[in-house]
C-alpha positions in Angstrom: -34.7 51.8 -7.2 -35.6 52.5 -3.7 -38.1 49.6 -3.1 -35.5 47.4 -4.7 -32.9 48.2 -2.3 -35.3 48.1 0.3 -35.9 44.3 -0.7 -32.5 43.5 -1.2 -32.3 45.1 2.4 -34.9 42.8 3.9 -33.6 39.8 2.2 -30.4 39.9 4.2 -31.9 40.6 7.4 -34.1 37.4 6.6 -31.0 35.1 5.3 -29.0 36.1 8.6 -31.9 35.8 10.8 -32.3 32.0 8.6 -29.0 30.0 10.6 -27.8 29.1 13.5 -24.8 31.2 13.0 -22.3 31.6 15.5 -21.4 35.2 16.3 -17.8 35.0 16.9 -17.0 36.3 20.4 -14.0 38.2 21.7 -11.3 36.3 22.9 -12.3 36.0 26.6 -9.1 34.1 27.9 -5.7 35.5 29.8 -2.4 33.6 28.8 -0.3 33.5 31.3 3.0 33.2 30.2 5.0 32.5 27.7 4.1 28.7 26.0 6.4 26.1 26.8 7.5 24.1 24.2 8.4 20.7 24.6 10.6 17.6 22.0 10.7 16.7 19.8 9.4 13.5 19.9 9.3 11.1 17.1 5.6 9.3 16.3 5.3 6.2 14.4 3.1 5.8 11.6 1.2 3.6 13.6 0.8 6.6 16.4 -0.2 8.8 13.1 -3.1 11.5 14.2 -4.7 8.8 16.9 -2.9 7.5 20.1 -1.3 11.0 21.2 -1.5 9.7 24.8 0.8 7.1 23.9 3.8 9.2 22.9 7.3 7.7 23.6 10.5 9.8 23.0 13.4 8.3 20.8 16.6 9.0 20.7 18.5 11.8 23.1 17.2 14.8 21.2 14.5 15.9 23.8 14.7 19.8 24.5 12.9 23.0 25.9 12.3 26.0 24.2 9.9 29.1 24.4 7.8 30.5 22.1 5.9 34.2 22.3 2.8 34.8 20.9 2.5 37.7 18.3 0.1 40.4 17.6 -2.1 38.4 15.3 -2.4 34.9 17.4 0.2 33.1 16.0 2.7 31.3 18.5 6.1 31.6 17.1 9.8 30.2 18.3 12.5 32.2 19.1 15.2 32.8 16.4 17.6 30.4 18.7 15.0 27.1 18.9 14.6 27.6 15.6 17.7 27.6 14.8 17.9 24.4 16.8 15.6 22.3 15.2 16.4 22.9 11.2 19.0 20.1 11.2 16.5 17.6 11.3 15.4 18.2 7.8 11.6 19.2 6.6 10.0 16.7 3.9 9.6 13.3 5.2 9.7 13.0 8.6 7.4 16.1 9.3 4.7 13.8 9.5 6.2 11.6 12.3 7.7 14.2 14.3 5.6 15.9 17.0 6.1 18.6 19.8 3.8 20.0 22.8 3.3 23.4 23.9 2.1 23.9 27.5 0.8 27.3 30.0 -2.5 28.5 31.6 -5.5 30.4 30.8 -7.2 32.3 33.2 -10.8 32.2 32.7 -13.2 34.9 34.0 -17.0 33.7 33.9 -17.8 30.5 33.8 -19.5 28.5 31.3 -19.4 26.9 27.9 -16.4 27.7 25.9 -15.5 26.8 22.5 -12.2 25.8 21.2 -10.3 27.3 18.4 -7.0 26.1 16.5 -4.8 25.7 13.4 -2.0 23.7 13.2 -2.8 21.4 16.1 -3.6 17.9 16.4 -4.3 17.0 19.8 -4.9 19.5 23.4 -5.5 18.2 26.7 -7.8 20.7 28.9 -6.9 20.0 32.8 -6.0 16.4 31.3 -9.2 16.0 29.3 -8.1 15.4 25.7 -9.8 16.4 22.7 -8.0 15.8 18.8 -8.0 19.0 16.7 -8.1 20.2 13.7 -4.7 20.6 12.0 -5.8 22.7 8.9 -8.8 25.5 9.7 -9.4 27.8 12.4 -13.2 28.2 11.1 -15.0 26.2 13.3 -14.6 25.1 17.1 -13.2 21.9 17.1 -15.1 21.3 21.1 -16.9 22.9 23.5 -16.3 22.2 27.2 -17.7 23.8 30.3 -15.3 25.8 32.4 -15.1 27.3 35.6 -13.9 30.8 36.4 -10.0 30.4 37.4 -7.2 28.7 36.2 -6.8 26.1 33.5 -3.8 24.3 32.0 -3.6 23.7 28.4 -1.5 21.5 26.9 -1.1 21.2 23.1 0.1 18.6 20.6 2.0 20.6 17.3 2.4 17.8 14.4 5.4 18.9 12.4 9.0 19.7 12.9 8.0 23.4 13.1 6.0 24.0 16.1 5.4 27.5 15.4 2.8 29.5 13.6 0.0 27.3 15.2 -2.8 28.9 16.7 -5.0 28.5 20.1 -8.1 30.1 21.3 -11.5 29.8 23.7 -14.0 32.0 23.0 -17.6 32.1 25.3 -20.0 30.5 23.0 -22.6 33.1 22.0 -26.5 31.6 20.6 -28.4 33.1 18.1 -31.9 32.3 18.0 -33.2 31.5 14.7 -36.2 33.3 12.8 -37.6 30.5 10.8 -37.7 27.2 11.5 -35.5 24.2 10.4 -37.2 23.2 7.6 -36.7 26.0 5.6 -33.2 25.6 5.7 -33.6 23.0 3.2 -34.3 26.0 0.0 -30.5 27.1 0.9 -29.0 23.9 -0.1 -27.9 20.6 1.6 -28.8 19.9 5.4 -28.3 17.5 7.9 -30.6 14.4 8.4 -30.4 12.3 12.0 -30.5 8.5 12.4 -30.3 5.9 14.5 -27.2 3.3 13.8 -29.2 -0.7 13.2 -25.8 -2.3 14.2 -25.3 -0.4 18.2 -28.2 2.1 18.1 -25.8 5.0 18.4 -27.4 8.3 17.4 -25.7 9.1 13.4 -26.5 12.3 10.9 -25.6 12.5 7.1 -26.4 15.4 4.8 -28.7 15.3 1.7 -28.5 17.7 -1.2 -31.9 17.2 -2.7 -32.4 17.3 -6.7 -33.7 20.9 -8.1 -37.1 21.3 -8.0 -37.5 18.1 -6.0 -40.5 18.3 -3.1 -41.0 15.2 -1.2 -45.0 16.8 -1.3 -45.7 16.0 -4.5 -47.1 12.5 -5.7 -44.6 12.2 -8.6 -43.7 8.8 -9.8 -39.9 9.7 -11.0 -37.0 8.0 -9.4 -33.9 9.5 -8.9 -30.1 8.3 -8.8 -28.5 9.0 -5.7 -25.1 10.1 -5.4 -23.1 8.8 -1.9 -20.0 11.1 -1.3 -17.6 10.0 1.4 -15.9 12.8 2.6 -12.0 13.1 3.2 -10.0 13.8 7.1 -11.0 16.6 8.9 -13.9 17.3 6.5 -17.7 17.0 7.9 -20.7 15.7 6.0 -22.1 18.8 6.1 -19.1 21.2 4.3 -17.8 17.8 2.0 -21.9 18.6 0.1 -21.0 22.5 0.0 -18.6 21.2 -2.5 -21.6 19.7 -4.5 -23.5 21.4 -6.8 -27.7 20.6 -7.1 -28.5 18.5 -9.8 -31.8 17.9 -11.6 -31.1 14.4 -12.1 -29.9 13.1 -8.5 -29.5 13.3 -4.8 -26.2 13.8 -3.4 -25.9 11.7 0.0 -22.3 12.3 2.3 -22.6 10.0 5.1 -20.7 10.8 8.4 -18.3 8.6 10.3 -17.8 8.0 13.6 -14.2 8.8 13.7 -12.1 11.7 15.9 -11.8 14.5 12.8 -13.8 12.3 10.1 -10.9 9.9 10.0 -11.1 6.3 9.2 -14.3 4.4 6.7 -13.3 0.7 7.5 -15.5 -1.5 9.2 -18.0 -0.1 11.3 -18.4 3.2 9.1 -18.6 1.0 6.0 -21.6 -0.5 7.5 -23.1 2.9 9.1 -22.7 4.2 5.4 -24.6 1.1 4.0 -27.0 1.5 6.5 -27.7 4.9 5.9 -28.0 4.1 2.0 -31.1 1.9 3.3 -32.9 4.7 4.9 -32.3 6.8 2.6 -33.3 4.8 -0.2 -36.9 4.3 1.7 -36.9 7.6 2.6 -36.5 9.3 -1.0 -37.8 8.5 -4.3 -34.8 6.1 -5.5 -34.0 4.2 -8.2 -32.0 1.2 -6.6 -30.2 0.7 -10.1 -28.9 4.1 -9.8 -26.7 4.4 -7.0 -23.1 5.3 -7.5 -20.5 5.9 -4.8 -17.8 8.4 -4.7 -15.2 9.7 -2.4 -11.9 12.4 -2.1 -9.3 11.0 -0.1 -9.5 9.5 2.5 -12.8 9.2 1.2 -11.5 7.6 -1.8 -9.9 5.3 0.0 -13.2 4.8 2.1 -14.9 4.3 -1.2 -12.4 1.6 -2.1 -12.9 -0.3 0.8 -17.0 0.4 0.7 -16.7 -1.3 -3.0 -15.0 -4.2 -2.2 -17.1 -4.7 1.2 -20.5 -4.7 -1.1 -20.4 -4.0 -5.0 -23.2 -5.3 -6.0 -25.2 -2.0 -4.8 -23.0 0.3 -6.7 -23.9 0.9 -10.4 -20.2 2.7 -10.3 -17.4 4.2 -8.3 -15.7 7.5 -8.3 -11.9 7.8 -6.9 -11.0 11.2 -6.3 -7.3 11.9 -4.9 -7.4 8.8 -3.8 -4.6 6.7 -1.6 -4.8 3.3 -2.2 -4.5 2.0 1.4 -3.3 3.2 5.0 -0.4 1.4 5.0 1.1 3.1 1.8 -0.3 6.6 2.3 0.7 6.7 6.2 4.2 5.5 5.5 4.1 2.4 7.1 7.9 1.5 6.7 8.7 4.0 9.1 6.3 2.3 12.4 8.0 1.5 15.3 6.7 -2.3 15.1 8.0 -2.4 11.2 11.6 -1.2 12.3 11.7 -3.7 15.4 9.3 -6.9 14.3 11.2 -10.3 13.2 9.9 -11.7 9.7 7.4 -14.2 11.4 5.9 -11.4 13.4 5.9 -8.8 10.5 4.1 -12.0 8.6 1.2 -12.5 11.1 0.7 -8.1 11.5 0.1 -8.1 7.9 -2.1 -11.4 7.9 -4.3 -9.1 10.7 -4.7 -5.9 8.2 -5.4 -8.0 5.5 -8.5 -6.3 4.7 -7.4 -2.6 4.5 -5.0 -4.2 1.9 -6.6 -3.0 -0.9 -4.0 -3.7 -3.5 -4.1 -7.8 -3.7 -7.9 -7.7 -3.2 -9.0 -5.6 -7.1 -10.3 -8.7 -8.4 -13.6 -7.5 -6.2 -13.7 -5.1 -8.3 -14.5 -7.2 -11.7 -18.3 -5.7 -12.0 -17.4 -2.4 -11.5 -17.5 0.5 -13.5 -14.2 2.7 -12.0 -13.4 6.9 -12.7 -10.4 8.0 -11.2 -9.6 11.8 -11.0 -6.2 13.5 -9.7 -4.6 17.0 -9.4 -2.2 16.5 -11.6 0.2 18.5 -9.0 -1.9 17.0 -6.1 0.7 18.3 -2.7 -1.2 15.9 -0.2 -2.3 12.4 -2.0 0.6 12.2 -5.1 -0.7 11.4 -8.1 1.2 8.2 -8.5 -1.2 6.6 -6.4 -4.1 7.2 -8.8 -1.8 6.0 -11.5 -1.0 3.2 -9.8 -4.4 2.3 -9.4 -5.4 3.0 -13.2 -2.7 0.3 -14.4 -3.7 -2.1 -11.9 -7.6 -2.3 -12.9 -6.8 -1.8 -16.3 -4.4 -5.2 -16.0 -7.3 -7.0 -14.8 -9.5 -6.0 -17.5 -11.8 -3.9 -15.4 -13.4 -0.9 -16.8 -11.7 2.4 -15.7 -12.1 5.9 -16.6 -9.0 8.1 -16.0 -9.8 12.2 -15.4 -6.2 14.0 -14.6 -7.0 17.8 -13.8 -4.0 19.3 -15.4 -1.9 22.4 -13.9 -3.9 22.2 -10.9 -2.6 22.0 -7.4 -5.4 21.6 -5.0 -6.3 19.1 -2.8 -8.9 20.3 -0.9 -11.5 22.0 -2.8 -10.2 25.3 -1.3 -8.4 27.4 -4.0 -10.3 30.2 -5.9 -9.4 28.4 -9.3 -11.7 25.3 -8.1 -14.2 26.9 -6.8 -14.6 28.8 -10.1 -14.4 25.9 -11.9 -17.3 24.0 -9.9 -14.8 22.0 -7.4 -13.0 19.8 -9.7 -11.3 17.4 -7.0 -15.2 16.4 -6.1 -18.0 17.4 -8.3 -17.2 18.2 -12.3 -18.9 17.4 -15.5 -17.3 14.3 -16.4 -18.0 12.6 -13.5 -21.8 13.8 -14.3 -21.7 11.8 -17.2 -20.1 9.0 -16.1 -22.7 8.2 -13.6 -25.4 8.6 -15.6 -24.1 6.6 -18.7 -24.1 3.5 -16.0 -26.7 1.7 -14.3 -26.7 -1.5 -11.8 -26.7 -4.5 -13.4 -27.2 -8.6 -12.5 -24.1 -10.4 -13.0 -23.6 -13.9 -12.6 -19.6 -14.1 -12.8 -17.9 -12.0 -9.9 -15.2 -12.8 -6.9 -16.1 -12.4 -3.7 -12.9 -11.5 -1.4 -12.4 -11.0 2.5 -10.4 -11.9 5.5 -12.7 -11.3 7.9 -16.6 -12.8 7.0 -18.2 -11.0 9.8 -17.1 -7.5 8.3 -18.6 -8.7 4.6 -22.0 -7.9 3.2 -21.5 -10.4 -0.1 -22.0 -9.8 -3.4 -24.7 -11.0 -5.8 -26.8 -13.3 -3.3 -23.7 -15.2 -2.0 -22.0 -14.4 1.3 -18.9 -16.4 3.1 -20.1 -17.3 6.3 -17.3 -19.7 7.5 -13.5 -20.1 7.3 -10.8 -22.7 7.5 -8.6 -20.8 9.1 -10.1 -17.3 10.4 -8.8 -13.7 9.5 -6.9 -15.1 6.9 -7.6 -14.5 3.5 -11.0 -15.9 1.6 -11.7 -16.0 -2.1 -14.6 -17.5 -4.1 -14.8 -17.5 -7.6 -18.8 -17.7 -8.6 -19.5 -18.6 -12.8 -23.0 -19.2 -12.7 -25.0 -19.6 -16.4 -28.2 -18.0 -15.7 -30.7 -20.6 -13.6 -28.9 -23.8 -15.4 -25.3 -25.0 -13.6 -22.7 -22.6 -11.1 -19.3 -23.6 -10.4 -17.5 -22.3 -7.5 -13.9 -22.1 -6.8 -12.8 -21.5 -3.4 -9.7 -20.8 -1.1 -10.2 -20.8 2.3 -13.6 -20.8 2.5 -16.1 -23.6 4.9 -19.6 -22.9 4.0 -21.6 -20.0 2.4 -25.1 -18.2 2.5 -26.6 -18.5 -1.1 -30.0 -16.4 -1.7 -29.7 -16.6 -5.2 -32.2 -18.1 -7.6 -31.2 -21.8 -7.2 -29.8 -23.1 -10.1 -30.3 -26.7 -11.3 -26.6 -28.0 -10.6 -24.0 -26.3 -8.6 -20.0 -28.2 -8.3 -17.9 -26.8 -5.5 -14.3 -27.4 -5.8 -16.1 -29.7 -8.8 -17.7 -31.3 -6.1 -21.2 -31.6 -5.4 -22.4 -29.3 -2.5 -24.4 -30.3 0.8 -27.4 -28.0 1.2 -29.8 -26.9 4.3 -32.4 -24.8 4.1 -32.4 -21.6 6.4 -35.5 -19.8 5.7 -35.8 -18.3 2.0 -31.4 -18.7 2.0 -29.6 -21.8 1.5 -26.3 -22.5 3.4 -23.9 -24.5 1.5 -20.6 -26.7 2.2 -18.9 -29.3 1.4 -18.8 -31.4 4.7 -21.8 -32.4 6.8 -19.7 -31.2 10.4 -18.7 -27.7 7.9 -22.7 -27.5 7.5 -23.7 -27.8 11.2 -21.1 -25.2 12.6 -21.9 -22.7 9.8 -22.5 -19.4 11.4 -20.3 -16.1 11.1 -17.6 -15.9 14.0 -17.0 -13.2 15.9 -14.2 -11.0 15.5 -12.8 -8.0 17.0 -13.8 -5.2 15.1 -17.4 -6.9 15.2 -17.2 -6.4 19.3 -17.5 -2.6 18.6 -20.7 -2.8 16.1 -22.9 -4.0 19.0 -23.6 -3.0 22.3 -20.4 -2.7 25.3 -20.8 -3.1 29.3 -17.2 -2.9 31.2 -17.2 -5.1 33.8 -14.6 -4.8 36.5 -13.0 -7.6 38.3 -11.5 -5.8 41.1 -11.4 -2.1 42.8 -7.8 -1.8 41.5 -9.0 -1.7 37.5 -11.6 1.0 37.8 -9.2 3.7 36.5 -8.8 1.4 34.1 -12.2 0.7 32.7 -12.7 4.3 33.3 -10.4 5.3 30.3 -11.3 2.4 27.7 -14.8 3.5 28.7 -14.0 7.0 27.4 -11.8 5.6 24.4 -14.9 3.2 23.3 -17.2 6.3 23.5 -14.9 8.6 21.5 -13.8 6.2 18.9 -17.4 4.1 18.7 -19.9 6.5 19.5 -21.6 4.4 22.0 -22.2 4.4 25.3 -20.2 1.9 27.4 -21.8 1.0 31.1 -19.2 -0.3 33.5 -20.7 -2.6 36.4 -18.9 -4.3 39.6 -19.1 -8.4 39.1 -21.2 -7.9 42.3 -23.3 -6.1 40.7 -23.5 -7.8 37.7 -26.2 -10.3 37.1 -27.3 -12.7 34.0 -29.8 -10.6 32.7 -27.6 -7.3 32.7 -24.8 -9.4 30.6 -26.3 -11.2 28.5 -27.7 -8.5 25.7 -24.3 -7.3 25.3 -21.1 -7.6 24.3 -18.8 -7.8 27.5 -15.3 -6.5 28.1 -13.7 -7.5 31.0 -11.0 -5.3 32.9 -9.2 -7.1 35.8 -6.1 -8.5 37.5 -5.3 -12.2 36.3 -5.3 -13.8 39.7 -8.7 -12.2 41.3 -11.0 -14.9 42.3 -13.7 -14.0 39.5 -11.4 -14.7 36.3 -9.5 -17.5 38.1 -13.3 -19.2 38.4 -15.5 -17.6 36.4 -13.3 -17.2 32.9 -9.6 -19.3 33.0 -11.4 -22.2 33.7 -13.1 -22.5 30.2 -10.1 -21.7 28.1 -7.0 -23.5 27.0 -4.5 -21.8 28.8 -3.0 -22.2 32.7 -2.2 -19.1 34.4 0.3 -18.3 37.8 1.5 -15.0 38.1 4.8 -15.3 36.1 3.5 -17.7 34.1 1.0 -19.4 31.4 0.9 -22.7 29.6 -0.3 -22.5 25.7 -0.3 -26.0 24.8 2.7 -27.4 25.4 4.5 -24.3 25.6 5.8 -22.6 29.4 5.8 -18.9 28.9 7.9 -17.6 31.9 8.0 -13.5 32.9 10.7 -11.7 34.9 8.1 -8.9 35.9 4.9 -9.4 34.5 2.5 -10.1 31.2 -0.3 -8.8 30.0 -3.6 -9.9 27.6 -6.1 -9.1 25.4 -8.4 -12.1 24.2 -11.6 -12.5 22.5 -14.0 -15.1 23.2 -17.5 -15.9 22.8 -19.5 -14.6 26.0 -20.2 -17.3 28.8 -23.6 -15.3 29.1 -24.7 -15.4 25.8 -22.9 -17.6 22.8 -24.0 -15.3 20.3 -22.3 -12.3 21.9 -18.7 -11.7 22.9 -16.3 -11.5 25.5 -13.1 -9.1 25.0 -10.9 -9.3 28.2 -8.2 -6.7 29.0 -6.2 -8.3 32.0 -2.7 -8.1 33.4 -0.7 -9.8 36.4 0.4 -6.6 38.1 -1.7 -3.3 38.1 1.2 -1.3 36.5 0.7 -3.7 33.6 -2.9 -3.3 33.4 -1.9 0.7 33.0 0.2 -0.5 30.4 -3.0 -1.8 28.2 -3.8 2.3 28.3 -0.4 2.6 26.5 -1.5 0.4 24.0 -4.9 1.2 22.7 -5.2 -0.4 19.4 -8.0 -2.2 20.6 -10.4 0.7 21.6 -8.9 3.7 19.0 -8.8 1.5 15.9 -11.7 -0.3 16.9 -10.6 -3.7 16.7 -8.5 -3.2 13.2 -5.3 -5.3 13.5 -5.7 -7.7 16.8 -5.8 -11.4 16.7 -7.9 -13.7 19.1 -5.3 -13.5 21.7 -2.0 -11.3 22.6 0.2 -11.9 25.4 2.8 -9.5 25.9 5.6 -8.9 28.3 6.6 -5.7 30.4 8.3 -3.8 27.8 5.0 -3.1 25.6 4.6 0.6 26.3 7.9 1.5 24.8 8.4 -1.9 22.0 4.4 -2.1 21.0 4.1 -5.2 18.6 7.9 -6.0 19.6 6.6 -7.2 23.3 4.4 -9.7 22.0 5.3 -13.4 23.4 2.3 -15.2 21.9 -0.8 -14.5 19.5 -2.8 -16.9 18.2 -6.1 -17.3 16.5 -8.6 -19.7 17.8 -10.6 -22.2 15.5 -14.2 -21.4 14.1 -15.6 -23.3 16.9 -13.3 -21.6 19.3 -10.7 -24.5 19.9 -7.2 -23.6 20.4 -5.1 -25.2 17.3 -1.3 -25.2 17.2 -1.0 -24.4 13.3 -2.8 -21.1 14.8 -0.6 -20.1 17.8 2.5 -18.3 17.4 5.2 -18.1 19.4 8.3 -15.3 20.0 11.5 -15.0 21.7 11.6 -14.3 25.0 13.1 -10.4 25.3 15.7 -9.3 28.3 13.7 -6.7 30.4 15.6 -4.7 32.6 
């Protein structure tokens, strides 16, 4: 009895001694005051947990209150400010509605500090920001290095209660660790790290390894893998805690790049298909046996991951999942939706056109589908899954409904899931599911996509070419084994076919003009089609390579300074930021450029307007035969290919006044979406920090060989700024 307890003794000490466990310090820092509590202030969808620096306040309600904070840590309103607030209501507009609580903290050694909170989406540390987590108070959501004195905190509270939110810095404490790293692995999933092939950006993703595996032995079994996208404000790390090991597969959860986990379009699509390449060559894999699945925002990840590439998926697993952003996050309720004419609303939606999931299922034709819901799901309703179900199911595509009944859990977090194995992520009939399916060859598929450059194709055929760019693509393959494909296209210029070539392909039931590129063919139907074919740059592909800032003039440093810390936030990447003095052909040319300047300095008046389509003054510009006139001032963002290199791109970020350039930091769509949503060119007016989308005079699309076309420019009324 004694030995054993003695062992059972030992074997805690060991286990503690195993992580890097945080010990949690005491609370080391002073408030001074009461907090001040500031709004509300209403956020549009389009503001929705990322541009907190861009806050406006609508309407006259705008008050002060004060708040105390109680015995246990929890920062609660007076009974008169709350008193204040309940007319607004609670249900809907919770989400939209936002508050900030401000006061110091007297800190009393220096060094590194970590962050605490619950209930807060955003904080600003002497005026560095950092986005929070909303839910937990388990982990540190920073660390930052502070001096001994005074600080100023300033806190964004999402909600029309801003109350019961918590706020703490405790001195981080280390631990050093007994054993090493690699036997971390015999407690369960750990953390792998990589470097990204599109930017080189440093990446991690967590494997749960099969039981029993060991990468030691010489064994000639193959495994499925599993890839689990993990939901907002989850990490790769805690979304395989919700995993069980399996004897039959690994369980892979990549990790995006986004603030708080959020966001798997685009460039974390293709981090997550990159890391499914390593870890395939990494790990005994059987390529035929990968399925994909994802909770919540994951789900909608997985969605999107589907449609980008389905031929590497032998199925897909929706769990909680919300169909697209613009349904889940309200949409309706956006500043640019209450303000936008039809013709402007008409060219937004042409720009998100690939997060529109719902007109794009036909992608899905090859794919086995299980969807699973809480049947009392509180944060992603149910009626999006059954939505979903009816959808597929009307297109003939093979689904597989699960609907958890009586439960109420979203996050994996209740007692009742975890006793149950984690329903919302890992349960038995998604088990079987997977391994009832395996990857198969198909030869009869659509292939859809606005933007080709974000696209991986499907089955050895990939759009490389538009008609009309960021608009919507679909082609329609029916081959018959090796003997005869047809194609059907819309929208669509040339492709890359590396398909086994069949004896007689009809495009459009039109023969096809064909040029060899290496073991691929490209394909179109007209010889100038065939000579241009190459995939055009776009915005959101500016972010998957390389970024230097280049500043035109000593007035747009504070400028570059911020997008520099936006890119590096939202991206991942490093962004350099050079003087035009200083900058040189060889230091442009291997990456993409964004320029930051005034219109009328000397370098973009010779070095960049001179090459474009447009005439600028400084109240002024001439698109075609348009006159643009400004009573202040405009501003622009425009993509073009790079005058250093054609094969990389230019973004440039100018404005005819300085306090219009400050306005471009009002506006960040561009840097904290990455790209999502922005046309070739925007040309706005004065009143963008307060009217976003509403202040745009001009936006346009150029041609794929960059030529300016008048079907692809777009012009709106002129506004009265005061």
């Amino acid at each position: 009895m004694k030995a054993s307890l003695c062992i059972s003794f030992l074997f805690c000490l060991l286990f503690l001694g195993c992580a890097k466990a945080r010990i949690p310090a005491p609370l080391v820092s002073k408030m001074n005051g009461d907090w001040l509590i500031e709004g509300p202030r209403f956020v549009g969808s389009n503001e929705f947990l990322r541009d907190f620096e861009s806050l406006a306040s609508v309407g006259p309600l705008y008050q002060r209150t004060y708040a105390v904070e109680d015995a246990g840590g929890r920062i609660r309103l007076d009974e008169e400010s709350v008193k204040s607030h309940t007319f607004l209501g609670r249900e809907m507009w919770s989400s939209w509605v936002a508050f900030q609580a401000s006061r110091n903290v007297q800190i009393d050694e220096p060094g590194i500090y970590e962050i605490f909170t619950q209930k807060v989406t955003a904080l600003w540390i002497d005026e560095q920001l950092f986005l929070a987590e909303p839910f937990l108070n388990e982990r540190p959501i920073a660390e930052i290095i502070l001096s001994a004195g005074p600080h100023k905190i300033r806190i964004q509270v999402q909600g029309l209660w801003p109350s019961d939110f918590q706020f703490s810095i405790r001195k981080k404490v280390f631990s050093k660790p007994i054993f090493k790293d690699e036997l971390l692995k015999t407690l369960g999933a750990r953390r792998e790290f990589y470097k990204s092939k599109w930017d080189s950006v440093d990446g991690h993703y967590a494997v749960l390894e099969p039981i029993a595996f060991s990468s030691k032995a010489s064994e000639s079994k193959k495994y499925a893998l599993i890839v689990a996208l993990h939901g907002a404000h989850v990490e790769d790390l805690e979304h395989l805690k919700t995993f069980k090991q399996k004897d039959w597969a690994f369980v892979l959860a990549p990790s995006n790049r986004g603030p708080q986990g959020l966001g798997w379009n685009d460039l974390a699509s293709l981090d997550a298909l990159d890391v499914i390449d390593k870890v395939v060559q990494k790990y005994p894999i059987d390529p035929d046996r990968i399925y994909l699945s994802g909770h919540s925002m994951g789900a909608q990840g997985a969605l999107h991951l589907a449609l980008l590439s389905p031929d590497r998926f032998a199925a897909v697993s929706l769990q909680a999942p919300w169909i697209e952003p613009e349904t889940y996050l309200m949409a309706p309720f956006s500043l640019s939706n209450l303000i936008l004419n039809p013709e402007a609303r008409s060219l937004r939606d042409r720009l998100s056109g690939n997060y529109r999931h719902t007109h794009r299922l036909d992608g899905l034709s090859t794919l086995p589908i299980l969807i699973s819901t809480a049947e009392f799901d509180p944060v992603v309703s149910p009626l999006h899954s059954r939505w979903l179900e009816n959808e597929l199911r009307m297109r003939n595509i093979e689904v597989t409904k699960v609907e958890h009944l009586r439960e109420s859990e979203h996050w994996c977090r209740g007692p009742e899931s975890i006793q149950r194995g984690f329903l919302c992520t890992d349960f038995a009939e998604q088990d079987e599911f997977f391994k009832s399916k395996k990857n198969k060859r198909h030869d009869r598929f659509v292939i859809e996509t606005y933007d080709p450059a974000l696209h991986a194709g499907a089955f050895g055929v990939r759009i490389l070419s538009q008609e009309k760019v960021q608009n919507e693509s679909r082609l329609w393959v029916d081959c018959e084994k090796e003997k005869s494909c047809r194609l059907r296209s819309i929208n669509v210029r040339s492709l890359e076919w590396s398909r086994p070539w069949p004896k007689q392909i009809l495009w459009n039931d039109k023969p096809v003009l064909v040029k060899n590129a290496g073991a691929n063919k490209i394909l179109a139907l007209k010889k100038i089609d065939l000579s241009t074919a190459s995939i055009r740059g776009s915005w959101v592909s500016f972010f998957a390579s390389p970024i230097t800032l280049l500043i035109a003039d000593e007035s747009s440093q504070r400028v570059a300074a911020v997008i520099k810390r936006q890119i590096e936030r939202y991206s991942g990447q490093v962004a350099n930021i050079l003087k035009v003095e200083q900058a040189s052909v060889s230091r442009l040319e291997n990456s993409n450029i964004m320029l930051v300047g005034l219109s009328e300095t000397a370098f973009l008046k010779d070095q960049i307007w001179n090459r474009l389509p447009f005439e600028f003054s400084s109240k002024q510009i001439s698109i075609l035969d348009r006159t643009l006139s400004f009573k202040k001032a405009y501003g622009i963002w425009m993509l073009r290919p790079s005058p250093w290199n054609s094969q990389r791109l230019l973004a440039i970020a100018s404005a005819s006044d300085a306090e219009r350039l400050d306005d471009l930091l009002r506006w960040l769509r561009p840097l904290t979406r990455l790209g999502q949503g922005l046309s070739d060119f925007l040309i706005f007016d004065e009143s963008l920090a307060s009217r976003e989308w509403g202040a745009v005079r001009a936006a346009g699309f150029f041609s794929p060989t960059w030529d300016l076309s008048s079907k692809d420019t777009f012009f709106f009324e002129e506004r009265d700024s005061k």
